[in-house]
N, C-alpha and C positions, 0 to 999 in steps of 0.2 A: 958905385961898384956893387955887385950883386954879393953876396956872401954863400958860400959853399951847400949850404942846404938852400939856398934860393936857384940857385945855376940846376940844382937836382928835378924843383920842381918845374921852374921853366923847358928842362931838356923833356920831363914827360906831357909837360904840356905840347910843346911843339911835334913830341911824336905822337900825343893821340890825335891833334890837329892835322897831322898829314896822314891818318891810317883814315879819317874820314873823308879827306880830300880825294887820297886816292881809291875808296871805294867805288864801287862799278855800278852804278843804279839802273838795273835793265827798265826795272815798271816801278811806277809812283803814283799813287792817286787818293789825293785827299777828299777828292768830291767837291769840290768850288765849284761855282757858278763857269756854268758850258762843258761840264763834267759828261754829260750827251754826247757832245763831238768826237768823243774816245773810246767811248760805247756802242753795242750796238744790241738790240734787243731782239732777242729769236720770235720768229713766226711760229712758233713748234704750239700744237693746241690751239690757235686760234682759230679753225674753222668750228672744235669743239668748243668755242667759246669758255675753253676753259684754261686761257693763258693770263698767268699774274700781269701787275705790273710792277712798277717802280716809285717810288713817293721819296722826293730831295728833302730831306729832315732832320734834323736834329734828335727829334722825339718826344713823348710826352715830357719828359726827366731830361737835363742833361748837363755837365760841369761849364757845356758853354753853347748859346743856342746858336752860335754863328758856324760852330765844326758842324758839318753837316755830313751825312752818308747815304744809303740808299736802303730803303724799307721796303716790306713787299705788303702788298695788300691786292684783292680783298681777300677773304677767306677762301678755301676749298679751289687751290688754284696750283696750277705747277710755271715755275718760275725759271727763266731761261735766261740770261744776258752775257755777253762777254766782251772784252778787249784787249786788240793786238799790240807787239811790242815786235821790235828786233830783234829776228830770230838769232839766238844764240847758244851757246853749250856752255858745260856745265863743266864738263873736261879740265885737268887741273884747277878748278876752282871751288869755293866754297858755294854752296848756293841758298837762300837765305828766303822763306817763304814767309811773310806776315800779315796778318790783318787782325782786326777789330771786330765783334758781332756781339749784339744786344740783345736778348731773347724779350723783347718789350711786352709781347703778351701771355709771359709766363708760359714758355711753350711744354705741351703735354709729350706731344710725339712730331718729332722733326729735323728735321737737320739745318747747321748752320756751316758747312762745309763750302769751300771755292776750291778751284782745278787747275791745274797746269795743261796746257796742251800744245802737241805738237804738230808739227807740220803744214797743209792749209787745208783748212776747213771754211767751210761756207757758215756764217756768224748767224744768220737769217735761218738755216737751219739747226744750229745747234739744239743738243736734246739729252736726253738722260741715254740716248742711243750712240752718243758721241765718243769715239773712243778720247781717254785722254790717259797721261802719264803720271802726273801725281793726283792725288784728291786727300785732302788733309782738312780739317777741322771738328768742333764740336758735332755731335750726336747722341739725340738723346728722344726718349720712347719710355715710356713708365717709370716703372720700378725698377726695371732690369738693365736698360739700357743707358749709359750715362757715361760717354765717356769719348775719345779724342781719336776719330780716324785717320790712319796713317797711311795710306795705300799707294802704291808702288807698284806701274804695270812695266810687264817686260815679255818681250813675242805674244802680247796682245791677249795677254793672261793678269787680271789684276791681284793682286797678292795682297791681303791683310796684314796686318802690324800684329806680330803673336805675344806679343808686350800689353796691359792693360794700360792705358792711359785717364785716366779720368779727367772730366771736363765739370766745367760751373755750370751749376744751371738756376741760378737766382734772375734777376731781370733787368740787371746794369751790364755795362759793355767789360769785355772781359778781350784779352790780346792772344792771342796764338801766334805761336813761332813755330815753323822748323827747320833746321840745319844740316843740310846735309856736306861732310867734309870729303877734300881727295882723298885722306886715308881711311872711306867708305864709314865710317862711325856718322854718329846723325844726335841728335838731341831735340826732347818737343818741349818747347815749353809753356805754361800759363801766368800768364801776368808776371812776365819776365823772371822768370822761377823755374827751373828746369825738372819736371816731370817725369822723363822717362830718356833715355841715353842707349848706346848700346851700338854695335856693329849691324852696317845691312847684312851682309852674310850669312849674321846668325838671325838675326828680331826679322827676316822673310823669307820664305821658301822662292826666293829670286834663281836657284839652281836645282840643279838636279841632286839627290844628296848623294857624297863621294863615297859610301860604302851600300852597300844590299846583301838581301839575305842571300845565299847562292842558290839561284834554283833549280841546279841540279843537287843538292845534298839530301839524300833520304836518312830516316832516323833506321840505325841497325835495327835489323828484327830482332836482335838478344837483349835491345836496350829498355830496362825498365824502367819507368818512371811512374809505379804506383808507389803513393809514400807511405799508405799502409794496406797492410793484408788482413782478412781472416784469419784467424786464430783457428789455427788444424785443431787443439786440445780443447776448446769449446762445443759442446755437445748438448744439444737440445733434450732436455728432461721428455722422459717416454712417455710420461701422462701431463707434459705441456700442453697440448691441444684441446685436451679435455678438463679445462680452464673454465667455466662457464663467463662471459662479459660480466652480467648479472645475473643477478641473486635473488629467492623469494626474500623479502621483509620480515627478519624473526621479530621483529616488534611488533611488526600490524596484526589488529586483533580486528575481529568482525565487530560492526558496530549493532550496540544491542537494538534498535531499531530499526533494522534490517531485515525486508520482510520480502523471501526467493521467491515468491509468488507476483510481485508489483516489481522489485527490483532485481530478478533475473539472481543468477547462482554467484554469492561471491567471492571475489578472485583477490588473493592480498597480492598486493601492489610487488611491483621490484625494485633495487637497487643495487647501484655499482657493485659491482665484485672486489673486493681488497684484492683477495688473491690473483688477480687478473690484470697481467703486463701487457697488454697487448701482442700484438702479433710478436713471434721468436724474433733476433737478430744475433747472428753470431759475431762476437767482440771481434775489435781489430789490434791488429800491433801493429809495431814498425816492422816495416820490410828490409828484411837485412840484404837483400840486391838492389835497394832503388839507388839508382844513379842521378835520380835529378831530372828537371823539367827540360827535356831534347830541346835545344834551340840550331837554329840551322846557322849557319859559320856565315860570316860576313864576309865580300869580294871585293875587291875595285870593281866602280861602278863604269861600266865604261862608255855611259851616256854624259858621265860627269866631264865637263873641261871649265876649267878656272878661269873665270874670267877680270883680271885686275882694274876694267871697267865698268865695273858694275853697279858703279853711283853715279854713274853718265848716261843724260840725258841731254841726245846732242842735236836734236832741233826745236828746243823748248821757244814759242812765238805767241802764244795766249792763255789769258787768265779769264774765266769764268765763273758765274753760279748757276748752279742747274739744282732746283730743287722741288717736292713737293710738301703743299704746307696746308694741313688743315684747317689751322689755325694761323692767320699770316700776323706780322710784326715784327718780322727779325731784321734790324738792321746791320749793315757792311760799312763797315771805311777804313780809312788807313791802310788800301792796299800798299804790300812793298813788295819788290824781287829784287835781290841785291848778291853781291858776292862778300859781304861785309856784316857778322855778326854783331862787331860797334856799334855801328851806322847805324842799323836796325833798333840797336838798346836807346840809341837818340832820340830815333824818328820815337817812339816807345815813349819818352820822356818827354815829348814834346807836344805828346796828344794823350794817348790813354793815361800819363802818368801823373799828367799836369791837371787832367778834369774829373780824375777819381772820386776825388774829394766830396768835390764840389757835385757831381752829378747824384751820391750817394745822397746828400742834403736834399736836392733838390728830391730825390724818390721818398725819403723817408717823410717830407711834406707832401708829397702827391696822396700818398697813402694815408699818413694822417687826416688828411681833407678827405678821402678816400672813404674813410671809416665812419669821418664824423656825416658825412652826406645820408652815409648808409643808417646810420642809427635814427638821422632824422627822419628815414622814410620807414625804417620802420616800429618808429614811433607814430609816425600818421598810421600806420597801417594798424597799430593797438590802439589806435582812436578813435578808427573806424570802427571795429570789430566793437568795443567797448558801445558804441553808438549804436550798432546794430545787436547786440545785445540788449543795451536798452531799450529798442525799437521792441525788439522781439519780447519785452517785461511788460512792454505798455499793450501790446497785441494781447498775451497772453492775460491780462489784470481785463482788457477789454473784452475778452473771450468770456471770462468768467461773470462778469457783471451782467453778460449779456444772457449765460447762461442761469445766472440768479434770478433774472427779471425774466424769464419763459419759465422758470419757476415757478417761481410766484404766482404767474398767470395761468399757470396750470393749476395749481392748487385751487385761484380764485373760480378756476370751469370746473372741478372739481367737487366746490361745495356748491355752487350753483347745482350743479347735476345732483345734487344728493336732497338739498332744501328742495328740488321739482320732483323728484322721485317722493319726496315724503310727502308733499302738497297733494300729489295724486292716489300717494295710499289714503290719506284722512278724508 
């Protein structure tokens, strides 16, 4: 017989066992073998021969080489792929976007971003031309850019996340979430950690805003809004003007070798005027009539109507990547689309959570081999150099020898020429 705190923890067991069961799993995709059959890759750039492709991987690093996902290669390439699910809404429901992405080549400027999309679209076309409804993930570009897009289109306007979200940008896989609730609030998270929260209403310009300026209100002609005035009892001194800038030098003296015949008549130099403020300005006070900076009165806007659906998206049927990469390596997996933030924290634990570890060991050895490869070349390369330094002491030792023995041999034509000149004087 179970005892009273056992009956507590089996009753939570059995209901987080049925909030998994009865979750809704629109899209799933770990990337197994025949992971093709569900995908389909865009023709978009291929006659520029300048369309990515797709590489089934694990990757250089990873917590386990059998999970596998999709890599883009080769470099300076734009990358197109997507896959359908049963179109469904999002209406009374939670809706649950996640995946997985690996910036494996240390990416500079790029994105690691996937889409929701709606309605039917030709897959073979897909493109950066493609409307879609959501697009969500990491993005990152220098110094400046670094950080987690949230975008949210509505009558075919895509709207920005006015929220900063910051993203990872190291070279191991990292998890993005995001949730959107019926009571319109949403949360992003990274590595099941929650980042950024907040209501759509407010974190998008998804509406028109419910007040404006009015514009018919003019600001009264009697209305002052200067905060200070001239001073009427300031009064510009009557021999102000007559201020010189600068000044003859009462120190400079003519220098006593100074001769107005060769160096012209001299002139002692100038400098600043002390007594000289620059140009007048008359002081200011406060104005005893300002009323303040005019702002024009706010109206019902009456563009604005409230829309209680406004976290519905109701023919949501494919998920895509659409990207360009100068530098390609990023890999994808673990798509999910779910009605189930649980679920989602599972699927979570049962892939990115489980091979963290393990794939962080496995980079911190890549890198170590990494480094030591790197040291051993360029130490060949100071061996060389060292060698052709040598090279260049034994040229130059040879240069010289060469040059002491044409010496020498001159010296020796030299006294010949000198002992034949004497032969001929005696």
């Amino acid at each position: 017989m179970l005892r009273r705190g056992g009956s507590k923890l089996l009753l939570c067991l059995v209901l987080a066992l049925l909030s998994v069961v009865s979750a809704e799993v629109f899209f799933e995709e770990r990337f197994d073998d025949g992971w093709e059959e569900q995908w389909v890759k865009s023709d978009w750039k291929n006659d520029e021969n300048a369309a990515g492709d797709w590489n089934h991987t694990a990757g250089k690093w990873s917590g386990d080489p059998n999970d596998k996902g999709i890599q883009t290669y080769p470099d300076y390439r734009f990358f197109a792929i997507s896959a359908q699910f049963p179109e469904f809404s999002n209406k009374d429901k939670t809706l649950v976007f996640q995946f997985s992405v690996k910036h494996e080549q240390k990416l500079d400027c790029g994105g690691g971003y996937m889409k929701l999309l709606s309605g039917d679209i030709d897959q073979k076309k897909f493109s950066g031309e493609t409307p879609y409804s959501i697009m969500f993930g990491p993005d990152i570009c220098g110094y400046n850019t670094k950080k987690v897009h949230a975008i949210l289109t509505r009558d075919g306007k895509n709207h920005l996340i006015k929220k900063e979200v910051p993203c990872e940008t190291d070279q191991l896989t990292h998890l993005y979430t995001f949730i959107i609730r019926p009571d319109a609030t949403y949360s992003v998270l990274v590595d099941n950690v929650e980042k950024q929260s907040g209501s759509v209403y407010s974190d998008w310009d998804l509406l028109p805003p419910k007040k404006i300026k009015d514009p018919d209100a003019k600001k009264p002609e009697d209305w002052d809004d200067k905060e200070y005035i001239p001073d009427p009892e300031d009064k510009k001194p009557e021999d102000y003007d007559d201020i010189p800038k600068e000044i003859t030098d009462p120190d400079a003296k003519k220098p006593e070798d100074w001769d107005d015949e060769e160096d012209g008549e001299w002139t002692a130099p100038t400098i600043p005027n002390p007594e000289y403020k620059g140009p007048w300005k008359q002081k200011k006070i406060k104005n005893p009539n300002y009323k303040g900076k005019w702002k024009s009165p706010m109206i019902d806007n009456p563009d604005f109507k409230d829309d209680p659906d406004l976290y519905v998206f109701p023919s949501l049927k494919y998920v895509g990547i659409e990207l360009w990469q100068v530098k390609s390596g990023t890999l994808f997996d673990n798509v999910l689309i779910s009605d189930d933030p649980e679920y989602a924290k599972k699927v979570a634990e049962e892939t990115w959570a489980k091979n963290k570890d393990a794939e962080k060991a496995a980079f911190d050895e890549a890198e170590k081999k990494r480094e030591e490869e790197e040291k051993i070349e360029d130490d060949k390369d100071d061996d060389v150099d060292a060698d052709d330094d040598e090279d260049d002491a034994d040229l130059d030792n040879e240069d010289a020898e060469k040059h002491d023995d044409k010496k020498d041999e001159d010296l020796k034509d030299d006294s010949k020429e000198e002992d034949s000149s004497l032969h001929d004087e005696l």
